[in-house]
C-alpha positions in Angstrom: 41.2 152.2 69.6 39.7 149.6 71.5 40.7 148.5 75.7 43.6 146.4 75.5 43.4 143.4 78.5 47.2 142.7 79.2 48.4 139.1 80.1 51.4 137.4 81.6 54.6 139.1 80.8 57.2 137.1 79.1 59.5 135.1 81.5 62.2 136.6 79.8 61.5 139.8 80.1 61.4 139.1 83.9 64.7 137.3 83.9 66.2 140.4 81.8 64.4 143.0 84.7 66.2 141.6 87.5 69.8 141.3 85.9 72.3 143.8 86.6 72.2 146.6 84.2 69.4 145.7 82.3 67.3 148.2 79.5 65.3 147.8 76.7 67.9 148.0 74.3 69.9 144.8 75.7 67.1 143.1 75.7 68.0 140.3 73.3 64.5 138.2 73.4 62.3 140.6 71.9 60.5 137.9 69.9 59.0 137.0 73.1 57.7 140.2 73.8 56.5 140.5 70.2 54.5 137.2 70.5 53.0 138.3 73.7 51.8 141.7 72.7 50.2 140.5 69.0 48.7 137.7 70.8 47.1 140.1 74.0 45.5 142.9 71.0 44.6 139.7 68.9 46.2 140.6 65.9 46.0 144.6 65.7 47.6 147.9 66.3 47.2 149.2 69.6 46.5 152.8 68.3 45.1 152.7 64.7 43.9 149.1 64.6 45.3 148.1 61.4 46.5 144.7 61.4 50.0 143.7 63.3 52.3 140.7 62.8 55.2 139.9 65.5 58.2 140.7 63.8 61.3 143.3 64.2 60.2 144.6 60.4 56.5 143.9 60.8 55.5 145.6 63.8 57.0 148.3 66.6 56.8 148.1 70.7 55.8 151.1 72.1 56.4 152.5 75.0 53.3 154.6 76.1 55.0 156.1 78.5 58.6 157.2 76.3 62.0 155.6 77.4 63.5 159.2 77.1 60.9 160.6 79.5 60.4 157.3 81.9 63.1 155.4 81.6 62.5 154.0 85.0 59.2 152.0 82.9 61.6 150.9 79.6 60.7 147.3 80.8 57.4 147.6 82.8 55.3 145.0 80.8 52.1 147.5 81.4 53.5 150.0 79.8 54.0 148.5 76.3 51.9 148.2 73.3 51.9 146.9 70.2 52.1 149.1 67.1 52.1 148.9 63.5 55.0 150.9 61.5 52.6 154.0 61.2 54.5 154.8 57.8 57.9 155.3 58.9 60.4 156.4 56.6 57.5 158.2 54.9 56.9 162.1 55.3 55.9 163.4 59.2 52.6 164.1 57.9 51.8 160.7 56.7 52.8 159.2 60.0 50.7 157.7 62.3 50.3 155.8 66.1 53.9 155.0 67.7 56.1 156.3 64.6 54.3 159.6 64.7 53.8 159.8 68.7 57.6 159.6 69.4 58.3 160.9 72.7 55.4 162.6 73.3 53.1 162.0 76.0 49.2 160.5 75.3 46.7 161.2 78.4 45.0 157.6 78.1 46.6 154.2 77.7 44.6 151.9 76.1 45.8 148.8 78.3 45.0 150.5 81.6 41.6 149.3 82.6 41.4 152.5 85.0 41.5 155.0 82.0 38.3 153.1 80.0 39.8 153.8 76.6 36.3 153.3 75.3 34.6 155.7 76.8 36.5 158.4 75.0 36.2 157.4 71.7 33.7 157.9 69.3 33.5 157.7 65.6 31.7 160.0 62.8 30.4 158.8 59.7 33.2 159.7 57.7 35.4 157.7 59.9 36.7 159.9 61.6 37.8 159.5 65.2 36.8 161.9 67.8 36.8 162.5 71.9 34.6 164.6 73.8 37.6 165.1 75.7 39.5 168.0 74.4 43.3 167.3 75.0 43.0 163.4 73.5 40.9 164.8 70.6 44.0 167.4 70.3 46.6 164.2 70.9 44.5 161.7 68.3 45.4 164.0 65.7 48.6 165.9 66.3 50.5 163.0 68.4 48.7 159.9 67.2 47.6 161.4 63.4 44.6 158.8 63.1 42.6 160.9 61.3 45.1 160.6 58.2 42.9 159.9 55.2 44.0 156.4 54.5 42.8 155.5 58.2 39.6 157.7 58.4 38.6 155.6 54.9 39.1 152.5 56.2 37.3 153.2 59.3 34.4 154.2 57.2 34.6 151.1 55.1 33.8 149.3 58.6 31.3 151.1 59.6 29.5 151.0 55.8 29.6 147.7 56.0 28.1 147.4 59.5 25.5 150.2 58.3 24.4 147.8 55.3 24.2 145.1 57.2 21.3 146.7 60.0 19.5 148.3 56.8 19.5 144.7 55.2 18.3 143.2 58.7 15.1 146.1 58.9 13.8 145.2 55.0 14.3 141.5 55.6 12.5 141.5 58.8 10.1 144.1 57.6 10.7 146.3 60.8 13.1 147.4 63.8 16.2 144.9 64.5 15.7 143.3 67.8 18.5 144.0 70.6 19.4 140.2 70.5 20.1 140.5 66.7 22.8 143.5 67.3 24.5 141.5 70.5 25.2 138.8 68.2 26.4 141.1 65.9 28.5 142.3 68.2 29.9 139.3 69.4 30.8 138.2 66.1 33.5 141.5 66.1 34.7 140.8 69.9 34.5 136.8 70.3 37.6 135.0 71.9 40.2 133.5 70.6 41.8 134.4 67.4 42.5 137.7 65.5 40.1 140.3 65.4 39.6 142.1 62.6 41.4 145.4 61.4 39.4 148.4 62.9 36.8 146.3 64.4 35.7 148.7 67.4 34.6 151.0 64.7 31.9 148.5 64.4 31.6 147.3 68.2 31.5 151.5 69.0 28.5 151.6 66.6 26.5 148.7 67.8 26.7 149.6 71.4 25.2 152.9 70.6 22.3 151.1 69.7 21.9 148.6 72.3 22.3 151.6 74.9 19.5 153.3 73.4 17.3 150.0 73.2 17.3 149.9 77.1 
């Protein structure tokens, strides 16, 4: 899960607020709001991080905060995300991020610069993901179910490869990686424009661990 910077809503979504009677489900240009959230999370789930494509059978909006619950926020551009299918159609257990979350109610928004999603996510070797805070550990695996096998292994396959590349760095340079070498590391996983790639912050979490310590 990576901080999610949101843009300009879609005029249409604007236009649709202000008219009489207006909700979610009459909204009829959802392709804009589509566009607008794959193109804001650069390609990938808001939740898992697997990659998204704008479409009505590629990709879900999510409320963060539910329409059951809120429905006073069904069209408050801050309050949605955008989600991959998390397995629907597939057994409870094997569903993940919006599919999964339902109704339920997540204590951090990932596109609310005020809750620093980052800050409360770590990641273990086995790709597992993990906060130190104790009701979103609870909600990243009962509400959210990232720690479903398929996504803890290909979180690990990020951080492997980020791994290898650091122990490749020390035997060519014959000692410690300068800090310069893992910011441009870095900014190769996080530079502007374009898509990012699937479960990228894995690899962003893990290089700004070690450019902490090299302060």
């Amino acid at each position: 899960m990576r901080a999610i910077t949101k843009g300009p809503e879609p005029q249409s979504l604007t236009t649709h607020r202000l008219a009489e009677h207006s909700d979610y489900d009459n909204y009829v240009e959802k392709d804009d709001l589509r566009r607008a959230l794959v193109s804001e999370q650069r390609g990938i789930c808001c939740y898992c991080m697997e990659r998204i494509h704008e479409g009505p059978t590629t990709m879900k909006v999510e409320h963060w905060r539910s329409q059951a619950r809120h429905p006073d926020e069904q069209l408050t551009y801050r309050n949605l995300l955008g989600a991959c299918l998390g397995g629907e159609g597939r057994p409870w257990t094997l569903q993940h991020c919006d599919t999964r979350k339902g109704d339920n109610e997540l204590r951090w928004n990932p596109a609310d610069p005020a809750h620093q999603i980052e800050i409360h996510i770590r990641y273990e070797l086995d790709g597992s993901i993990k906060s130190d805070d104790a009701d979103f550990d609870g909600q990243l695996n009962t509400v959210l179910n990232l720690n479903l096998p398929v996504l803890k292994n290909n979180r690990k396959g990020v951080l492997a490869a980020i791994l290898d590349w650091w122990r490749r760095e020390k035997e060519r340079l014959r000692g410690p990686v300068p800090r310069a070498y893992f910011e441009r590391q870095r900014e190769m996983y996080t530079a502007a424009g374009g898509q990012l790639g699937p479960y990228c912050q894995v690899a962003v979490w893990w290089l700004n661990q070690r450019i902490v310590r090299m302060r």
